[in-house]
C-alpha positions in Angstrom: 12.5 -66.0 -6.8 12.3 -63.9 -9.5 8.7 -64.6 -10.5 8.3 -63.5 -7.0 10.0 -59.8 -7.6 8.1 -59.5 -10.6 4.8 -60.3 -9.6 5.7 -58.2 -6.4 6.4 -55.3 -8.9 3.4 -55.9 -11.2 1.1 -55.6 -8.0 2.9 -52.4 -6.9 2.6 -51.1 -10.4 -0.8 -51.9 -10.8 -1.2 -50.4 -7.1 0.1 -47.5 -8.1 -2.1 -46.9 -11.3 -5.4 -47.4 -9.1 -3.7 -45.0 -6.6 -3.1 -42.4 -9.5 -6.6 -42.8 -11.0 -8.4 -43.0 -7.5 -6.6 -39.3 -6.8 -7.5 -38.2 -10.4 -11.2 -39.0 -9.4 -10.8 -37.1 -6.0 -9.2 -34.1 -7.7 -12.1 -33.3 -10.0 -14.8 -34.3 -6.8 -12.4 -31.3 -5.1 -12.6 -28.8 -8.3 -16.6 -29.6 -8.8 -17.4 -28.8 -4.8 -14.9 -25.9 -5.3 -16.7 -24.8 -8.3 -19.9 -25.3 -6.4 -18.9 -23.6 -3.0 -17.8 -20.4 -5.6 -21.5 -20.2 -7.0 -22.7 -20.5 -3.6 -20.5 -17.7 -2.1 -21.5 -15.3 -5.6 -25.0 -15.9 -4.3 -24.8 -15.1 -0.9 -22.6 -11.8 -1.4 -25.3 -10.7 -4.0 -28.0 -11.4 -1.2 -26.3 -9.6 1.1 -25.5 -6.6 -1.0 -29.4 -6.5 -2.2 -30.2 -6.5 1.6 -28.1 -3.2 2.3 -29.5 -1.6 -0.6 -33.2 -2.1 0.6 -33.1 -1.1 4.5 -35.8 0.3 4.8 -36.7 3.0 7.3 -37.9 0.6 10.5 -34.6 -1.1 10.5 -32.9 2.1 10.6 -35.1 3.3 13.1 -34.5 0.2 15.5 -30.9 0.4 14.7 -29.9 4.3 15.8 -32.3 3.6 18.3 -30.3 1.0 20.4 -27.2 2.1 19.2 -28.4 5.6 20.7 -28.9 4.0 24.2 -26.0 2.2 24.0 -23.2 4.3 22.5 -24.8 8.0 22.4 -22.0 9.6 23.3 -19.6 7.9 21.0 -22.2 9.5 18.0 -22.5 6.4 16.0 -26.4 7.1 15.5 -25.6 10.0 13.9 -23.7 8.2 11.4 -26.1 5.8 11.0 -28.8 8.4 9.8 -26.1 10.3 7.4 -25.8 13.1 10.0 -21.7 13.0 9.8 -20.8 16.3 11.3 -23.2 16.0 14.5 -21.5 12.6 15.0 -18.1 14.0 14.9 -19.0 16.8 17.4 -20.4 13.4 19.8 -17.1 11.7 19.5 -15.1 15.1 19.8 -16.6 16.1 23.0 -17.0 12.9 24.2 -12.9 12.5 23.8 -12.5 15.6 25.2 -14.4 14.5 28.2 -12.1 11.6 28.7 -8.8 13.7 28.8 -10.5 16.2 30.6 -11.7 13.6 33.0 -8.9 13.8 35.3 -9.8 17.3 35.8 -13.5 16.5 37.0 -15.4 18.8 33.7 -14.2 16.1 31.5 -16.8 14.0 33.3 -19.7 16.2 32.7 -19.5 16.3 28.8 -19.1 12.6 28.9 -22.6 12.5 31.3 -23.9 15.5 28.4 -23.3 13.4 25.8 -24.9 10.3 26.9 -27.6 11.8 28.0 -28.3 13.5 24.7 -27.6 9.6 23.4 -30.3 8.2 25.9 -32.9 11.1 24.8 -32.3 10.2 21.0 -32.5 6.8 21.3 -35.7 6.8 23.3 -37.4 9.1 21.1 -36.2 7.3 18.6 -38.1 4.3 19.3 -40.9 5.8 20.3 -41.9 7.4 17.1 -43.9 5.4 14.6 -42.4 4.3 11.6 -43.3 7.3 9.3 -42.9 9.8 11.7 -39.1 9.0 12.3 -39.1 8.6 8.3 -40.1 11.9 7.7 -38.4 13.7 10.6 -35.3 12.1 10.7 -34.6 10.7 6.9 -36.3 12.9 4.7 -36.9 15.7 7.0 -33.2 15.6 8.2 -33.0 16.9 11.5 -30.1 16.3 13.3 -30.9 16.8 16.9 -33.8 15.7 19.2 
């Protein structure tokens, strides 16, 4: 009975050992993908940071554009093109609009700005390429 134990505890021992080497292996498989997955994400932030660096003037274009038409009123075209201050004038009268609303004016600066929103973003993407570049980036009109 007691060869029994004992060969009972060797096997567990040796069990045990093949356990502890097995998760030893597993560990550094873990810390080598980890390693691995770290590299990968470096990589992919640099990419993406290059790619914001280098929009060129199309994408902005096509960008203010739709966010014109969609959100013209909120101003967030403006911001895209750098034009902070016209932006904030959107979004101020546009808020104004919506607490005003309740009145019945309030309603008409939010129709204003939307429709100053529409016109942008429709001329907008109707210009070529350099033309918006030159009237919009480098010439740095704000409105229309």
């Amino acid at each position: 009975m007691s060869d029994d134990k004992s060969n009972l505890g060797d096997k567990a021992e040796e069990a045990f050992d093949k356990a502890k080497e097995k998760a030893k292996e597993m560990g550094e498989e873990a810390k080598e993908a980890a390693g691995d997955f770290k590299e990968e994400a470096k990589k992919t932030a640099e990419e993406f940071k290059e790619g914001l660096e280098s929009v060129s003037a199309d994408n902005k274009k096509i960008l203010a554009g739709i966010l014109a038409i969609l959100f013209g009123s909120l101003g967030i075209h403006k911001f895209i093109l750098g034009y902070q201050k016209e932006g904030i004038i959107l979004l101020v009268i546009t808020i104004i609009g919506f607490v005003l609303s309740c009145i019945g004016i309030g309603v008409f600066l939010v129709w204003a700005t939307g429709l100053i929103g529409l016109i942008e973003g429709i001329i907008y993407l109707t210009k070529s390429d350099a033309e918006f570049y030159n009237t919009y980036q480098s010439g740095r009109k704000p409105w229309f």
